[in-house]
C-alpha positions as CSV (number, residue, x, y, z in Angstrom):
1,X,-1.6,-31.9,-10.9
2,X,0.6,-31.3,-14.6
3,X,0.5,-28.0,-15.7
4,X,-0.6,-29.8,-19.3
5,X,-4.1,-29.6,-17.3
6,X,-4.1,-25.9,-16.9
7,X,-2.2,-24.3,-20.1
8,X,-2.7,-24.3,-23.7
9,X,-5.8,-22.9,-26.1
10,X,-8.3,-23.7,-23.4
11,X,-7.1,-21.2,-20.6
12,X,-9.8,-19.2,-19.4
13,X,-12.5,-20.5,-21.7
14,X,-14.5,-22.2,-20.1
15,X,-15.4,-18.7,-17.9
16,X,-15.6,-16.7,-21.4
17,X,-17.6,-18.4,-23.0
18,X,-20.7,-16.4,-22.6
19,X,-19.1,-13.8,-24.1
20,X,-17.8,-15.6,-26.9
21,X,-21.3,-16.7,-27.6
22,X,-22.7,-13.1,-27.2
23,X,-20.0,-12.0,-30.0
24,X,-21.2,-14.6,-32.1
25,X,-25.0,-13.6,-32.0
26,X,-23.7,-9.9,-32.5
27,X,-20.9,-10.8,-36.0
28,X,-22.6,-9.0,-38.6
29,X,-21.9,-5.7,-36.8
30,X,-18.4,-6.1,-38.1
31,X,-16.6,-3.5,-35.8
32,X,-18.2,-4.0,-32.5
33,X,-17.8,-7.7,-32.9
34,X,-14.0,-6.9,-33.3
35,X,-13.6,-4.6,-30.7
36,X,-15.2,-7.6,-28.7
37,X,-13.0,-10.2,-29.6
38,X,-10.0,-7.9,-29.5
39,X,-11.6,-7.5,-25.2
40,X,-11.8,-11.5,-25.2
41,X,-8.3,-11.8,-26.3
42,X,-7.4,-9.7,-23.4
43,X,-9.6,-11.6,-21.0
44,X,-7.8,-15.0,-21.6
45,X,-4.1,-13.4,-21.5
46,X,-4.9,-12.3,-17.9
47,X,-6.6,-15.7,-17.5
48,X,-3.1,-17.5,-18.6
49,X,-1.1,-15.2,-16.7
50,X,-2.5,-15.7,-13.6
51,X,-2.8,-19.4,-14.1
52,X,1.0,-19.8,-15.1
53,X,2.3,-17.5,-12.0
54,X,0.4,-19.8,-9.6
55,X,1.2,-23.1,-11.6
56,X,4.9,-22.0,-10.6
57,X,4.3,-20.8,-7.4
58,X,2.5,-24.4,-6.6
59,X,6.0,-25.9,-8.0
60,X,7.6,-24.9,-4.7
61,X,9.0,-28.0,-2.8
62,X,8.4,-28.0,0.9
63,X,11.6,-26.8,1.5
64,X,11.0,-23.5,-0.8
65,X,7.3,-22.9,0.2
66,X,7.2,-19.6,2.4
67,X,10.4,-18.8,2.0
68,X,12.2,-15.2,2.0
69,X,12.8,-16.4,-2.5
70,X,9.4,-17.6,-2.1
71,X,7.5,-14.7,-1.1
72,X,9.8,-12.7,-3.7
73,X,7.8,-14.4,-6.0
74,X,4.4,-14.6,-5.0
75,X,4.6,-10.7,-5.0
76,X,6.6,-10.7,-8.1
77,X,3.6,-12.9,-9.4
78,X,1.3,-9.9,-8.3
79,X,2.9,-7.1,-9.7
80,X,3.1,-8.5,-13.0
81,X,-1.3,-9.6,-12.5
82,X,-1.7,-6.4,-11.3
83,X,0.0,-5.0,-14.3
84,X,-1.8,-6.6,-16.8
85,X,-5.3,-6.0,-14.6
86,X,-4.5,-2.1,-14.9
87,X,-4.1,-2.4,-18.3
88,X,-7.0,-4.2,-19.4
89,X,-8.9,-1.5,-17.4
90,X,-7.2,1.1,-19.0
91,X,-8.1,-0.1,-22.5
92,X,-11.4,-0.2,-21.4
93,X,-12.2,2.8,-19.7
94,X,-15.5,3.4,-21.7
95,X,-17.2,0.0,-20.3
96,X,-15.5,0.3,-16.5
97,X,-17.5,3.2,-16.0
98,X,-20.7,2.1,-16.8
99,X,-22.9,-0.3,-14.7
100,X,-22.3,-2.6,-13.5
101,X,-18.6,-2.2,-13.6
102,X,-18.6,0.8,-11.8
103,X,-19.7,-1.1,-8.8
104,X,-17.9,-3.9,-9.1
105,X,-14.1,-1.4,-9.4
106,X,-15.6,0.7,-6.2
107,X,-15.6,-2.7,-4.2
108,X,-12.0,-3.9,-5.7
109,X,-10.8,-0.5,-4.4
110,X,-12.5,-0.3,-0.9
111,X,-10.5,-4.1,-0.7
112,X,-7.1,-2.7,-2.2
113,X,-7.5,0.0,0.3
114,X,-7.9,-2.6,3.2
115,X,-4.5,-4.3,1.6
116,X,-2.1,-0.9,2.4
117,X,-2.6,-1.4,5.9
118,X,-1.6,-4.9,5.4
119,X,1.3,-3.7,3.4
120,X,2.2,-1.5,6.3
121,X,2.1,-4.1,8.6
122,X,4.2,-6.5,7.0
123,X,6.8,-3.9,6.5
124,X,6.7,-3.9,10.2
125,X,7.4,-7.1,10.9
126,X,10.2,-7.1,8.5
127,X,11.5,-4.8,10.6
128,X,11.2,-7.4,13.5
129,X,12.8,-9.9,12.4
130,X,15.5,-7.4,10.9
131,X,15.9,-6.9,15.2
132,X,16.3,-10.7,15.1
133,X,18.7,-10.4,12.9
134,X,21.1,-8.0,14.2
135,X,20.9,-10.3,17.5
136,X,22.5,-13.1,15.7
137,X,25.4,-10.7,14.5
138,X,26.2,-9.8,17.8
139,X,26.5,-13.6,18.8
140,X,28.7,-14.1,15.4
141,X,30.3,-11.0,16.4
142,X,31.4,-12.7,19.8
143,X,32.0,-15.7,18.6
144,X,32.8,-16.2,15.0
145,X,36.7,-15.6,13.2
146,X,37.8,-16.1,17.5
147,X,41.0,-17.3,17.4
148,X,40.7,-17.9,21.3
149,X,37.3,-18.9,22.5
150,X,37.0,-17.6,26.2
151,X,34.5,-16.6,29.1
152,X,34.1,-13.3,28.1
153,X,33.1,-14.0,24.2
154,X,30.6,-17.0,25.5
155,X,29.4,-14.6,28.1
156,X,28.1,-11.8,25.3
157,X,26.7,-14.3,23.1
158,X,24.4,-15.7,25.5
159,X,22.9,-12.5,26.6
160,X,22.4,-12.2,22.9
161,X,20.9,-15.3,22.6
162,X,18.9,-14.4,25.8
163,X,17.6,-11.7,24.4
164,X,16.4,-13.2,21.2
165,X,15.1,-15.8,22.7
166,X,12.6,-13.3,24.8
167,X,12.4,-11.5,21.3
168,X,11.1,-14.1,19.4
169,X,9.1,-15.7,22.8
170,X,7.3,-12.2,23.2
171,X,6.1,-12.1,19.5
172,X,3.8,-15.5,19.7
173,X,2.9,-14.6,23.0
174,X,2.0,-11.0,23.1
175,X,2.7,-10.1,19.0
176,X,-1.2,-10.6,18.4
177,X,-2.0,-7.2,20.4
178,X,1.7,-5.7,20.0
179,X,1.4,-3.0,17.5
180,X,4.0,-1.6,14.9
181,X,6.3,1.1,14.4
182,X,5.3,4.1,12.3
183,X,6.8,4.4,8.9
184,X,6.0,5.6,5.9
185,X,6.6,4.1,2.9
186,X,7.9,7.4,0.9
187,X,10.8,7.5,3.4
188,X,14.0,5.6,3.2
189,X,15.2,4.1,6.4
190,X,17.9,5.6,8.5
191,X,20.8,3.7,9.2
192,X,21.1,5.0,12.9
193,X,17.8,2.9,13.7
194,X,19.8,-0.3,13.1
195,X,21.7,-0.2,16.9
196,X,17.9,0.4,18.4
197,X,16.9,-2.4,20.6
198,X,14.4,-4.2,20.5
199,X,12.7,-2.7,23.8
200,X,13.0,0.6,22.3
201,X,11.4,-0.4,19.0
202,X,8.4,-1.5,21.1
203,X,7.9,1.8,22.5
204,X,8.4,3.8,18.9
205,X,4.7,5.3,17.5
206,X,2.4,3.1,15.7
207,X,1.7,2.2,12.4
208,X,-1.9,0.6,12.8
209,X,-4.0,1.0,15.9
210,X,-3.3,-1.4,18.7
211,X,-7.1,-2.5,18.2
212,X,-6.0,-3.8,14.4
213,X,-6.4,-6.8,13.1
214,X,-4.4,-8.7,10.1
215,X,-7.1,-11.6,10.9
216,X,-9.7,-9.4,10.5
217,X,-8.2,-7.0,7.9
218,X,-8.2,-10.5,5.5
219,X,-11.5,-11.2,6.1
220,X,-12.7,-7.2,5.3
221,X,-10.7,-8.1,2.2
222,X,-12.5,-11.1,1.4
223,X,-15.7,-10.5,2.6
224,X,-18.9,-10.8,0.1
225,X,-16.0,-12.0,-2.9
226,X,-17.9,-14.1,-5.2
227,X,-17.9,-15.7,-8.9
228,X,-19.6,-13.4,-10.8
229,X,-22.9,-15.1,-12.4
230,X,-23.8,-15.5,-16.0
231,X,-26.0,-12.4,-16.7
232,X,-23.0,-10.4,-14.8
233,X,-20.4,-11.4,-17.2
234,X,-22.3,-10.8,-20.0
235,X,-23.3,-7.6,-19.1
236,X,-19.6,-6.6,-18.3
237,X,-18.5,-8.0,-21.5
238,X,-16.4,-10.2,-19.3
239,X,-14.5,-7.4,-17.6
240,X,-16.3,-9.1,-14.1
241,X,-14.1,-11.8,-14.4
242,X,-11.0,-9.9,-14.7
243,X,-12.0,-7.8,-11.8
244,X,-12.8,-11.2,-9.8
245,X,-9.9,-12.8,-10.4
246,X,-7.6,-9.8,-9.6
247,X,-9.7,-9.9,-6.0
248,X,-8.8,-13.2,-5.8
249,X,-5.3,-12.9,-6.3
250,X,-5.1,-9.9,-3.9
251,X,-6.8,-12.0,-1.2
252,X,-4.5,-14.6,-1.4
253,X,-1.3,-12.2,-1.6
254,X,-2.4,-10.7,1.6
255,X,-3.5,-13.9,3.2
256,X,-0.1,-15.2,2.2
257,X,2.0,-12.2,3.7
258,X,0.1,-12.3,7.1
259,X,0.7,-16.6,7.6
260,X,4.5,-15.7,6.7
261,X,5.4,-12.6,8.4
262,X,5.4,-11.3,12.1
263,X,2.3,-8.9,12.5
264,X,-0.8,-8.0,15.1
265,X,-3.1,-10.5,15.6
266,X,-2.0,-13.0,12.5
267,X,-4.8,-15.2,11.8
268,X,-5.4,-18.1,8.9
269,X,-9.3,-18.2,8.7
270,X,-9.7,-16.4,5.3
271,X,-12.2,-18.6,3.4
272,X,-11.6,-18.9,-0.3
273,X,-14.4,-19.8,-2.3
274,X,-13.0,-20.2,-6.1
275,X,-15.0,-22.2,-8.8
276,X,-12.9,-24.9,-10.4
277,X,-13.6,-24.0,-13.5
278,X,-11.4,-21.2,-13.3
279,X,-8.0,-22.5,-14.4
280,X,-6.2,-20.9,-11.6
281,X,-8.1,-22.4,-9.1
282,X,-6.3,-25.7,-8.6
283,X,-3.0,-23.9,-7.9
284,X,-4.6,-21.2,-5.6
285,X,-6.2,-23.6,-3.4
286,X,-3.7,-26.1,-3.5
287,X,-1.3,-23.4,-1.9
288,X,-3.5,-22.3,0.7
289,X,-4.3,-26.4,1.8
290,X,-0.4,-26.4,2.1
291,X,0.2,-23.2,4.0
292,X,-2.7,-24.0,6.3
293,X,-0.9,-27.7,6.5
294,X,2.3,-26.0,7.5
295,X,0.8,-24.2,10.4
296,X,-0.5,-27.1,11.7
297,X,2.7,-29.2,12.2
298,X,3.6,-29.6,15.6
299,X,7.2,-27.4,15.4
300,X,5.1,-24.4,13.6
301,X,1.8,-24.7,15.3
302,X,2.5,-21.3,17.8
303,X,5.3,-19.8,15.4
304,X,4.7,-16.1,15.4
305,X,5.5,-16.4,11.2
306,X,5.5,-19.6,8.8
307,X,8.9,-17.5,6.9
308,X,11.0,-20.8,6.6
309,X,14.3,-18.4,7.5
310,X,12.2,-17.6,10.7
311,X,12.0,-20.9,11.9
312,X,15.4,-21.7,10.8
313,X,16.6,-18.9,13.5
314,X,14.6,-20.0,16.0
315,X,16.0,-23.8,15.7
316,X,19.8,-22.3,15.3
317,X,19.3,-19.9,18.3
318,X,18.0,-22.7,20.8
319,X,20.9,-25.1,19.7
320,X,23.4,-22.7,20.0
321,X,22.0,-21.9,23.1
322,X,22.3,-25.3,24.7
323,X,25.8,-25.8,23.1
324,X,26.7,-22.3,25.3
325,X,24.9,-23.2,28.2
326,X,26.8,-26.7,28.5
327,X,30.5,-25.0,27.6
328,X,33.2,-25.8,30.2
329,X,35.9,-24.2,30.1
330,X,38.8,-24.7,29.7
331,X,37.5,-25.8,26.1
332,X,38.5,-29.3,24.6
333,X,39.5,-29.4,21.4
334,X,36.7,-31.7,20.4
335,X,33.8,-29.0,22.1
336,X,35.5,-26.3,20.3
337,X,35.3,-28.1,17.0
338,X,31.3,-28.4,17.9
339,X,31.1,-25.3,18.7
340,X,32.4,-23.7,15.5
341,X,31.0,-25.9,13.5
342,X,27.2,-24.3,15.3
343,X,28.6,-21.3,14.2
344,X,28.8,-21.9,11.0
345,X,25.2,-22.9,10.8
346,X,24.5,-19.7,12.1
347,X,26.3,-17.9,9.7
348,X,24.4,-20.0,7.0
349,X,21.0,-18.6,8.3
350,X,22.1,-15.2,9.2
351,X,23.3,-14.9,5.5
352,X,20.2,-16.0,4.3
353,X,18.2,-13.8,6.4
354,X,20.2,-10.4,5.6
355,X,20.5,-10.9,1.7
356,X,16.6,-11.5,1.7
357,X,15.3,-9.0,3.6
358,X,15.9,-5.7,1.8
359,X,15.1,-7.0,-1.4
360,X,11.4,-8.2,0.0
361,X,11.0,-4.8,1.8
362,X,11.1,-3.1,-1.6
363,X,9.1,-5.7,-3.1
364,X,6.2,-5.1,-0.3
365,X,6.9,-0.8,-0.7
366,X,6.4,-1.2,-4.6
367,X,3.5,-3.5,-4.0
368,X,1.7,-0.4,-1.7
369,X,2.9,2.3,-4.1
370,X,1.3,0.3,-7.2
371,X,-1.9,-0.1,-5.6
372,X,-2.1,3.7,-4.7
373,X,-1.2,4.7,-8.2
374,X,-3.7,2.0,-10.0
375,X,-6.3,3.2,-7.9
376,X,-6.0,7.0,-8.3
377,X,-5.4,6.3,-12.2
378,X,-8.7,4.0,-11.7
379,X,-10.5,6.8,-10.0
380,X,-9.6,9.8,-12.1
381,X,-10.7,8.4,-15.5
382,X,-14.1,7.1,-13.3
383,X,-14.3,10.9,-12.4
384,X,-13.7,12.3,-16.1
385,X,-16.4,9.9,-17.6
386,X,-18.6,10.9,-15.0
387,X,-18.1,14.5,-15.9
388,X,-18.9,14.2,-19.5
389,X,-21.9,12.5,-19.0
């Protein structure tokens, strides 16, 4: 659908417009009915925003969706929400702690709270595929810049490829109850941890319980999120929309993460229920009908993550892996040619895979630290109206 439908004056009207009329009935108080509007104003920025970020995010061609730039941006898309969300609650502070908006931020938290362990999660299986990763350099390693291809180079980069192969096997088979490594997000990583195997990074402390859940973590997050009515917004001045629409956009960002990246017990049966009125709603659902779409294609269906770059070593791996397995040697000149030219494509997704990875692992830390520091600002001026009441 053109953005044309989305953007422009109308942008989060439609939902505000009982508070537009409740200004209206209230515009010979002159002040109050500014401060109102001023609130409204507000209201529709975070309206557009969100729209627009999701209107660009929906963009993605096939080829983009769910991958490592991708995901980039759907969590640069939810910093910059979450930003403006923080904000508008910060201008507000008077009217979030009063009913009904007291409530309403308790529930956003208790789901935000559900999202860290998410976050944790996901930082884990970065981590995994980080393991991946450094298998793939050891085949380059073997194999690539070799002015002489022999036995012994072929011979390493098939236990490599071996091993990967289990790696990556293991993960959709056993990966559902396989928990993570303990981290925390405070501490930067040692580089000494990059020659661990991947055996031994099975048998490192855990970061969620081995009884944990992403499937059901999503759900906890989603559970009871619904439009707010009529009498709700009205009563909240409109701040209830702001608040649903941020729960909205968390639930998807999670839901997102967990369809793209390796972690315990992934699952894709997060329901979304999202009135169409609200202008990001078209966007929203239309990503999740084409993630859910993407798991369902026969290639994908038991991938342990929909990541794009994780498929793409998955389908290099196995290649190369016949090409070594069917290596005679002495090489022809014509096999050898084949063979570097697999190499290269290995290269091309090993690249891909190491310049992305950092970059979304700090992305996914700032993402936890934000929502720890919006909530305890969130809590503390709760707790000092509270006080002077």
């Amino acid at each position: 659908m053109p953005a044309t439908d989305y953007q422009g004056s109308h942008i989060g009207r439609s939902i505000l417009s009982l508070r537009r009329d409740q200004v209206a009935a209230h515009s010979m108080e002159g002040g109050s009915a500014h401060e109102a509007t001023g609130l409204e104003v507000e209201l529709e920025a975070f309206q557009r925003q969100v729209t627009e970020r999701f209107l660009d995010l929906s963009s993605a061609g096939p080829d983009e969706l769910l991958s490592l730039s991708w995901v980039r941006r759907l969590l640069d898309a939810f910093l910059c929400c979450q930003e403006e969300f923080r904000a508008i609650l910060f201008n507000n502070r008077a009217l979030v702690s009063r009913p009904p908006m007291d409530r309403l931020i308790a529930e956003f938290n208790e789901r935000t709270v559900k999202a860290l362990d998410v976050c944790n999660a996901i930082r884990d299986g970065i981590e995994r595929i980080r393991q991946w990763q450094k298998l793939l350099e050891i085949v380059l390693c073997a194999l690539e810049n070799q002015r002489n291809l022999g036995e012994g180079q072929f011979r390493r980069a098939k236990k490599a490829l071996i091993d990967l192969a289990i790696a990556m096997l293991d993960e959709k088979d056993s990966g559902s109850t396989v928990a993570h490594r303990n981290r925390s997000f405070g501490r930067n990583n040692n580089s000494s941890r990059d020659h661990r195997s991947v055996g031994h990074f099975r048998s490192l402390s855990w970061s969620v319980s081995r009884s944990w859940s992403a499937a059901k973590q999503i759900q906890a997050i989603g559970n009871n999120l619904s439009a707010p009515k009529g009498n709700e917004i009205v009563a909240t001045n409109g701040l209830s929309v702001a608040v649903f629409t941020m729960a909205s956009v968390l639930l998807f960002v999670m839901w997102a993460l967990v369809a793209a990246i390796p972690c315990q017990d992934r699952g894709l049966q997060a329901h979304f229920s999202i009135p169409r009125q609200y202008t990001w709603a078209a966007p929203v659902l239309s990503l999740h009908d084409r993630i859910v779409e993407e798991s369902k294609k026969r290639e994908r269906k038991n991938a342990c993550g929909l990541l794009r770059e994780i498929y793409q070593v998955e389908k290099c791996s196995r290649m190369m892996s016949e090409m070594v397995d069917s290596v005679q040697f002495p090489l022809t000149e014509e096999k050898e040619g084949e063979v570097r030219q697999r190499i290269q494509e290995v290269v091309q997704v090993f690249d891909s895979v190491k310049e992305g990875l950092d970059p979304l692992e700090r992305q996914v830390r700032e993402v936890f630290h934000r929502i720890v520091r919006s909530r305890a600002e969130g809590l503390d001026y709760m707790g000092r109206a509270n006080s002077h009441e």
